[in-house]
N, C-alpha and C positions, 0 to 999 in steps of 0.2 A: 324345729331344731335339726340342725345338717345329721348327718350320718357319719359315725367315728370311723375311718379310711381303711380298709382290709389292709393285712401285710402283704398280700401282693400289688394294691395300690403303693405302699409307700415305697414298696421295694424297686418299682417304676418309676417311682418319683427318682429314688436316692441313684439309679442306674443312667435316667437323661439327664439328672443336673452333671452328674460324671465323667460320662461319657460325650457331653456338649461341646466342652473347653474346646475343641480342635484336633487336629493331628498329632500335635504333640501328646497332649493326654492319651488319646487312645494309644499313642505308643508306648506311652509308659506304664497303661494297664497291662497290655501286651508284655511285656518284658517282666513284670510282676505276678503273670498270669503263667509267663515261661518259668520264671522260677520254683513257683508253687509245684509247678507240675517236674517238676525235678526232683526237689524235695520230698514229694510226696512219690515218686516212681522210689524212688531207692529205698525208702520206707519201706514200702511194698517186697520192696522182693529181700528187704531183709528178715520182715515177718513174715515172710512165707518160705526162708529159708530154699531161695531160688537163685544164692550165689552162687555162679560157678566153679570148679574145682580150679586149685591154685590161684583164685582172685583174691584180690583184698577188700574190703567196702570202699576205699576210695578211689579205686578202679572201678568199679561198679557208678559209683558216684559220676565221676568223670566219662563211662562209656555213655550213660542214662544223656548227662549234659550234651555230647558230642551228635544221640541219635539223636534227638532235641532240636539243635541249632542245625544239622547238615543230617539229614535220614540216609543213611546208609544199608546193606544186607548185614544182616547178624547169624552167629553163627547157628545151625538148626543141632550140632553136638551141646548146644546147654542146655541146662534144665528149662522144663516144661512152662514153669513160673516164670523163669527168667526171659523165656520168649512172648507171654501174656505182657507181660510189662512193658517191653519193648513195642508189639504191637501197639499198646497204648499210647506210649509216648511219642509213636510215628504216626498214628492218626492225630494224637495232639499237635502233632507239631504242624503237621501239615494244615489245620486248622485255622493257627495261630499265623502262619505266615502267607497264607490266602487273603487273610483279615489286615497285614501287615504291607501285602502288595497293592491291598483297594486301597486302603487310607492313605498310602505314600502315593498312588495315581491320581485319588481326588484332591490331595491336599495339592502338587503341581500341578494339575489343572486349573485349581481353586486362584493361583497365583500368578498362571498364566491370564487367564482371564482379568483377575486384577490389575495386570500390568496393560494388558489391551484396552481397559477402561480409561486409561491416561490420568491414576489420582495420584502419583506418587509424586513426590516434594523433586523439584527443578534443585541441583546442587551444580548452581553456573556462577560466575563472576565476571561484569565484563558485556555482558550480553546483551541484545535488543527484546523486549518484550511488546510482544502484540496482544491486546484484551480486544476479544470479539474476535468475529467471523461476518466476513461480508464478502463478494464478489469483488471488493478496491483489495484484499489480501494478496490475489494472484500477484497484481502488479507489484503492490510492496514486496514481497518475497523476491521477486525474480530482480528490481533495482539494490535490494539491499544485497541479494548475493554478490551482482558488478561489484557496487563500491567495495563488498568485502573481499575482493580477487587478490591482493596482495597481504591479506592479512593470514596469521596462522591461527588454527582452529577457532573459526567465530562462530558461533553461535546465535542461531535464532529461536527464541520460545513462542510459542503460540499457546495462549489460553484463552477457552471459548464453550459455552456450554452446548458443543455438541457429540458426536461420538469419536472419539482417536481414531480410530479405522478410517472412520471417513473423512475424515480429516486430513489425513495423511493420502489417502484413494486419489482424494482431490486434489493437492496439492501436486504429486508425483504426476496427475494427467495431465497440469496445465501449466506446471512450474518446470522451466528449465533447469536441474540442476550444474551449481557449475562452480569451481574453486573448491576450498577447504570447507566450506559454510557448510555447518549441520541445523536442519529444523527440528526441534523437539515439539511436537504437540500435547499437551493436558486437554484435559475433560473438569471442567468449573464455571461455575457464575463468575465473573471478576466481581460483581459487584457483595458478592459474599465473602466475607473479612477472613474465613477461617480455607477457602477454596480460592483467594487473592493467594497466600502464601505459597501455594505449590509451584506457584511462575518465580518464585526469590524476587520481588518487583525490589528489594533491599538492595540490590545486589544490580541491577541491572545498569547500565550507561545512559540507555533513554528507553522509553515508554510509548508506544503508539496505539492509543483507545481508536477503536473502528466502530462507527456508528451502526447501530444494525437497520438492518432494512426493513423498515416499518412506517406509520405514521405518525411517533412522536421521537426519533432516533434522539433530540439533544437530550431527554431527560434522563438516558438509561447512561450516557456519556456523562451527565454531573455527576451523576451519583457512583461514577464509575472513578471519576478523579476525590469525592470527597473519601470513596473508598479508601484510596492511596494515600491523600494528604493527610487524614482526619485517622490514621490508622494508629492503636497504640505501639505495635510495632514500626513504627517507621524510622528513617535514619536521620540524624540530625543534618547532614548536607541534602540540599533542594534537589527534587525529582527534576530530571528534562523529562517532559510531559510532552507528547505534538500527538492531535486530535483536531476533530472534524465539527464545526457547529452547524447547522441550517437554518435558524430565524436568529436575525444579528439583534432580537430582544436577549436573547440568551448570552450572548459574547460576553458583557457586562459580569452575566455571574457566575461564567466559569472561569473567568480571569479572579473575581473575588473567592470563591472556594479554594482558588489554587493560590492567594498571594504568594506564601512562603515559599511558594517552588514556581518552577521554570515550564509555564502552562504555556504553549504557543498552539493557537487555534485557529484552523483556515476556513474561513467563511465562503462555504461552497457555494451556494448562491451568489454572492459578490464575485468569484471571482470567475466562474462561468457568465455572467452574463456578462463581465466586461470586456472578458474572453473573445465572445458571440459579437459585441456589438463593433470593437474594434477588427474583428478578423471579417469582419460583413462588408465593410468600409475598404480592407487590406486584406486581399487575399494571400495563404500562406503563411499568417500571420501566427496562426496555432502551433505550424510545425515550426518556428521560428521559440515560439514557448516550452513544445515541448525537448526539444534541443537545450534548451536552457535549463528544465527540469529533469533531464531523466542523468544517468550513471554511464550509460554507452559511449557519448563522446566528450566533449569538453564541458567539466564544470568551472562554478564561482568558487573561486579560492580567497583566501586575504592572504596580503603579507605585509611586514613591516622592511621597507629598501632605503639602508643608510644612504644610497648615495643618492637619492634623490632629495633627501632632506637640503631645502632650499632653494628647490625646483618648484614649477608649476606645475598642477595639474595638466595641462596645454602639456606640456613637455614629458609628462611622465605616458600619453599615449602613445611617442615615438620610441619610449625607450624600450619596447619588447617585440623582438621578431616571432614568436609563437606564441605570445598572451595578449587577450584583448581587454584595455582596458574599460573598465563598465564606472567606475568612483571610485570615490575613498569616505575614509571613516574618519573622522577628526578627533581624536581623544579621546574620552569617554560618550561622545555623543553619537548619535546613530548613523549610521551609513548611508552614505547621500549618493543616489544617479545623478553623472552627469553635471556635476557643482560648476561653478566660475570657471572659466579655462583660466584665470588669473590667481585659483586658488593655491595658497604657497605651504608647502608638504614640509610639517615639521617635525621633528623627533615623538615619537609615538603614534605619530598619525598612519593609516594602513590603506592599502592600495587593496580594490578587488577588484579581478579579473578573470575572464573567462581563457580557460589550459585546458590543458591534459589530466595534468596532476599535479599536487601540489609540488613536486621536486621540478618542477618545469617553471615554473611560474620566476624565472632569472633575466635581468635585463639581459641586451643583446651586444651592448659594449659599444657600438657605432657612434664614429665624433659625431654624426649627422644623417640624420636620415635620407636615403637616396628618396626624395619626392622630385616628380617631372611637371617644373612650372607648365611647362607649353599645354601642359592640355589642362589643364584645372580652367573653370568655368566663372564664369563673375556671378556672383548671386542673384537672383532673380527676384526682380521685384514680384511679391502676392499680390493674387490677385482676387476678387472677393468672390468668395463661394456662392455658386448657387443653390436653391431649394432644392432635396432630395428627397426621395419615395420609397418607401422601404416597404415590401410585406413580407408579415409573419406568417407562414401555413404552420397551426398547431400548437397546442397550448399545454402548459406546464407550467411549478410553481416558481420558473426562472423567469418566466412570459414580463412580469412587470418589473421588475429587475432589468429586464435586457430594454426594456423601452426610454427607463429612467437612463441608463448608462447612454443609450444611443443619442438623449437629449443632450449631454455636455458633447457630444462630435459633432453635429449636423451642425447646418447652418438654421439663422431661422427663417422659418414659413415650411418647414420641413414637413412632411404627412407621415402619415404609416398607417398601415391596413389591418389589420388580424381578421385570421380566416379561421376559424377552427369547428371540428364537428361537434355539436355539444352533445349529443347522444355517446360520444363513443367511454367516458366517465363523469366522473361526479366533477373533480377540478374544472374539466372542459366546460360543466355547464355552467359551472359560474363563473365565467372567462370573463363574460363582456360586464357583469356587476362587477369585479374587480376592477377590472380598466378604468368603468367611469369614477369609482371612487376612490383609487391610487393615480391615475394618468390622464386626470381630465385638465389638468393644470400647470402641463408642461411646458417651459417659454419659449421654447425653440423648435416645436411640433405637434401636431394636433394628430390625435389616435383615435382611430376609429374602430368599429366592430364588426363582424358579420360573419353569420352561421351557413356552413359549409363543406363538403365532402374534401376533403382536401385531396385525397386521389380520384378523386373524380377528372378527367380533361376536361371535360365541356365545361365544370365552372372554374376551373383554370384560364381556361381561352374565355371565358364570360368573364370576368373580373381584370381580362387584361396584364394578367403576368410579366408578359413580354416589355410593359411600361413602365418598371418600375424600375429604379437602380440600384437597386439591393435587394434580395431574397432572402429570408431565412427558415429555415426548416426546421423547426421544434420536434420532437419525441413527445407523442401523448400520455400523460401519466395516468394510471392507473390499467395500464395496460403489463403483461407479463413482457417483459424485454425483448424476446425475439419477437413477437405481435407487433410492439411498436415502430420494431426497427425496422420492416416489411413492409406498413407501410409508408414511413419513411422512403425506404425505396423508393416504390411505387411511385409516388409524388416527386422523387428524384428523376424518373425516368422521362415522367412527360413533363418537368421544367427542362432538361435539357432538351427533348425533341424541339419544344418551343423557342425554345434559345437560339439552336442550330438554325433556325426558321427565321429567327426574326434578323433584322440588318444593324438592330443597336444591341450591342451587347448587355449583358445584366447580370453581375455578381450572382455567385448562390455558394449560401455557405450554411450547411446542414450541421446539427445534434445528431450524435449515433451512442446509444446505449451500449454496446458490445463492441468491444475493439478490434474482434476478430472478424466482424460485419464490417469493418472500414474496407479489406481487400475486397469484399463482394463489394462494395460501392464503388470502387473504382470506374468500374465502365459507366458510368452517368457523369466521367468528367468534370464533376463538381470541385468549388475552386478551392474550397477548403471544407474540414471537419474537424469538429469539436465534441470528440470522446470524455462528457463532462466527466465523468468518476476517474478516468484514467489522469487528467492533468491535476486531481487532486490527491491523488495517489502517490504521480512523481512527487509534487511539493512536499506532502509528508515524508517521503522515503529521505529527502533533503533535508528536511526539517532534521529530524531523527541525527543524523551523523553530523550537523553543524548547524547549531543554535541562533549563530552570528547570520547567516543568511535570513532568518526571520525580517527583520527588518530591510533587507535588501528586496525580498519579493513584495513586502508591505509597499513600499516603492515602485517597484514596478507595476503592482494594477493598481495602485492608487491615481485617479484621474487627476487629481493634483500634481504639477510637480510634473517632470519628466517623464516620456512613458515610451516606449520600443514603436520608432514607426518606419514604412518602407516606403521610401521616395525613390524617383525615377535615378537612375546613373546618370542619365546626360541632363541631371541640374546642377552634375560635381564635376563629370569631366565631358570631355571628348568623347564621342563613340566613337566605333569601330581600329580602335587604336589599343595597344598592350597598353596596359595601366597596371603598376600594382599596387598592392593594396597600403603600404606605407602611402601614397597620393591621395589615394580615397582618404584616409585617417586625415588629413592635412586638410582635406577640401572640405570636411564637416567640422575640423575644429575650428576654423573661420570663420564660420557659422554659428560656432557655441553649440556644436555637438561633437558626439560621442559615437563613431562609426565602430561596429561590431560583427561585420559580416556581409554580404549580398546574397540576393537569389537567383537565378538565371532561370528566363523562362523557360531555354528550350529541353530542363528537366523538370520544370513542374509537374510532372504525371509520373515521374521515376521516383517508385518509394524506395527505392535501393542506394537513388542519392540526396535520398532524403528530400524529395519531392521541389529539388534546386535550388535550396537553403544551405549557403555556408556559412556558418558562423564560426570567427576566431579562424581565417583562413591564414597561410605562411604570409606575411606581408611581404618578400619581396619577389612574392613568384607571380608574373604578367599575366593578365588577364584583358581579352576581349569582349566588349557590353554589347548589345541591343538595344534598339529602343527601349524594350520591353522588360527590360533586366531592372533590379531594383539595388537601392543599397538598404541595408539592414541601420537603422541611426537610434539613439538616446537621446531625445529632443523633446523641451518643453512643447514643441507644436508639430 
């Protein structure tokens, strides 16, 4: 049988349950604890008959309250008593407002640090929210500030379960700030229903889940949107949802978990490797993409243009001196690159094109385009491709991805090599069982295997490098990012020495983990890079502000169907002669394409002009080609 609790146990008890509540309670004992001792002061020197001469009691009353709340000198002419009291009630006081300046120091404290924790409820409307933390964040933030440069106070939320401070550490050392755009950071699970509300996701315009970086990121993403859709708080109009999948088994069912709402999901894998296998083929090809994807210069706008209602497609590419057009949308059906030059643009149907901004996106009024017959070119008969060689130095879970997509370009009897060191991770080492049982039955190329230092030179120059006409340089996974991208390098450094060396030229177009490694790359002269996390980072930042383009990028790396390629100038015009670009536009739509741009080689190595890639250039300002020079086209081939 327990033991019956001493009164000074329960008086401990009844003193912490009391005294627990908070800052407020302890003030209000405080203030109940000043009164007593008021009351009880004037008491005192009543019974003790320690009034002063000519006082009243509620003078006395009133001086007691006064030394009390502000301790002041008292007179040393009053009675004896009445100075005891006084001393009393100014060590009381002083007591009580010691006690009164801790608990108002710890309670703002208490609240500081609350607010540094990042729980407090987002009060936004309007806003972009981002669920997770990942390295693709920098970029989202720093393209969604661009687009927001003309907007007034936009707002971006960040919830992520890590710590606000560094969150923010982070973002301020890597993130350009710029415009009216403020980022708010929280501290939560998204995928927790009651730590989901502090970002207002009710309330937001669009939603971007970031997959974390781990080894099952799609699952912590479903459960990330069933958080949102499947929420009992949620709002009767549909989420714009744009997030990230990695195994296209999963595409399926986070498009089903999100029906009722507006789930657009970019399959990073598909579109990296189709990325890799076309830009291996077309050098320059990526920054041709990422020009297309980011906020800095010209985006895909739509519009609906009454006065071309009854025009052709064919016609509606001459009607713009500063917009290029890319398709159009036919009604309610999806957006097509590159349709019929015969296709005939009727009330509702929308034109997109590559501007400025949308207030730019205005025909040019001209009865006719100045195009210069004398140099347009006659079309050249194709001619049939030959077999091509490709190796891969280096292995990742894009490796058979990138082999599959390379089989719809090559011709057939095509090879390819894989080189990768299987010691350096786990993926590496089951490189060559995956090939044989994803890539042993491709029609158009046969894949081979073989284990290898890939920064090694000797089995560089042993395996023949220099023979192949395509390179591609993969990023090892399971390696910490800067590791991989090092020796990335490395193996960059002695395929150009070999290159420089040899008399037949060979494409080489590398994976770089880190975007900020692409400047250090530069001196190995490589013909292209493919910053995989960063072009799927633009795409979301796009996705995010215009829903409608979803289907337009579906199209563009869809190998089906039309797709962005770079053909020689002088298969359109005349070299060495001014051309502009209205001509170009006229020489590919005779062809049943859709000219967008050219590259000039003798900027390919200038990242400052964007490495000799214009796209959506003035069409009537003259330009001089090279052999070498490309044009930019939207062509089924």
């Amino acid at each position: 049988m327990s033991e019956k609790p001493t009164f000074r146990e329960r008086f401990r008890y009844w003193f912490d349950n009391r005294f627990s509540g908070g800052p407020l309670v302890i003030i209000g004992w405080l203030a109940l604890g000043t009164v007593i001792l008021i009351v009880l002061a004037t008491a005192v020197v009543i019974l003790v008959h320690g009034i002063p001469s000519d006082t009243q009691v509620w003078q006395v009353l009133w001086n007691i309250m006064s030394q009390a709340l502000t301790p002041n000198p008292v007179d040393a002419g009053n009675p004896w008593q009445y100075l005891l009291v006084m001393l009393a009630v100014t060590l009381g006081s002083l007591f009580m407002v010691s006690i009164l300046i801790g608990t108002l120091t710890s309670g703002i404290e208490a609240k500081v640090d609350d607010l540094r924790k990042g729980r407090s409820r987002v009060i936004e409307n309007g806003h972009t929210l981002i669920l997770g933390w990942s390295t693709q964040i920098f970029t989202i933030l720093s393209e969604l500030m661009i687009a927001n440069e003309n907007q007034r106070n936009a707002r971006i939320v960040v919830l992520a379960d890590c710590d606000k401070v560094e969150m923010e550490d982070e973002i301020r050392d890597r993130v350009k700030t710029t415009g009216s755009t403020r980022i708010i950071c929280r501290s939560g699970n998204p995928i927790d229903l009651t730590d989901l509300e502090i970002g207002s996701p009710h309330t937001a315009k669009s939603i971007i889940i970031l997959p974390p970086e781990g080894d099952d990121p799609d699952t912590t993403v479903i459960k990330t949107v069933m958080a949102l859709t499947n929420n009992a708080n949620r709002r009767s109009e549909p989420y714009h949802i744009v997030t990230q999948i990695h195994d296209p088994k999963n595409m399926d069912l986070v498009k089903m978990v999100g029906q009722r709402d507006q789930v657009q999901a970019v399959l990073t894998g598909d579109l990296i490797a189709r990325v890799t296998a076309q830009t291996s083929r077309q050098g320059g090809l990526s920054t041709v993409y990422t020009e297309l994807l980011n906020f800095s210069g010209d985006e895909i706008y739509f519009t609906r243009e009454p006065s071309l209602v009854g025009k052709t497609y064919g016609d509606a590419l001459m009607a713009y001196e500063t917009s290029a057009v890319m398709g159009m949308q036919k009604g309610a059906k999806e957006a097509s690159l590159n349709p019929p030059m015969d296709t005939l643009i009727e009330a509702g149907d929308r034109i997109f094109a590559l501007t400025e901004d949308d207030d730019t996106l205005l025909v040019s009024g001209l009865a006719s385009a100045p195009v210069d017959e004398t140099v347009l070119q006659a079309a050249a008969k194709l001619s049939t491709p030959k077999p091509e060689k490709c190796l891969i130095l280096g292995w990742n879970r894009f490796g058979t991805t990138i082999l599959r997509e390379l089989n719809n370009y090559v011709p057939k009897g095509s090879q390819a090599l894989v080189v990768a060191d299987t010691t350096v991770s786990a993926e590496a080492g089951q490189a060559e069982r995956v090939i044989k049982q994803e890539c042993s039955r491709l029609s158009n190329q046969k894949v081979s295997f073989q284990h290898g230092d890939t920064t090694d030179r000797r089995h560089l120059e042993a395996i023949h490098a220099a023979d192949y006409d395509h390179v591609i340089v993969l990023s090892y996974a399971g390696l910490d990012v800067q590791a991989a991208d090092a020796k990335t390098l490395v193996t960059l450094l002695h395929l150009r020495d070999i290159a420089e060396r040899d008399e037949t030229p060979f494409s080489i177009v590398s994976e770089m983990l880190d975007l900020r490694n692409r400047e250090l790359a530069e001196v190995t002269n490589v013909d292209d890079f493919i910053v995989s996390e960063h072009l799927a980072s633009l795409m979301m930042s796009q996705l995010s502000e215009d829903a409608d383009l979803y289907a337009v990028f579906t199209d563009i790396f869809d190998p089906e169907g039309s797709e962005i390629y770079m053909k020689p100038v002088g298969d359109y015009v005349q070299l060495g002669k001014p051309v502009n670009f209205y001509t170009l536009v006229e020489a590919a739509r005779r062809r049943g394409q859709t000219a967008i741009g050219y590259r000039l080689e003798a900027e390919a190595h200038d990242a400052s002009k964007s490495y000799g890639v214009h796209t959506n250039p003035k069409k009537s300002e003259a330009v001089v080609f090279s052999s070498e020079d490309k044009l930019i086209v939207v062509s089924e081939d």
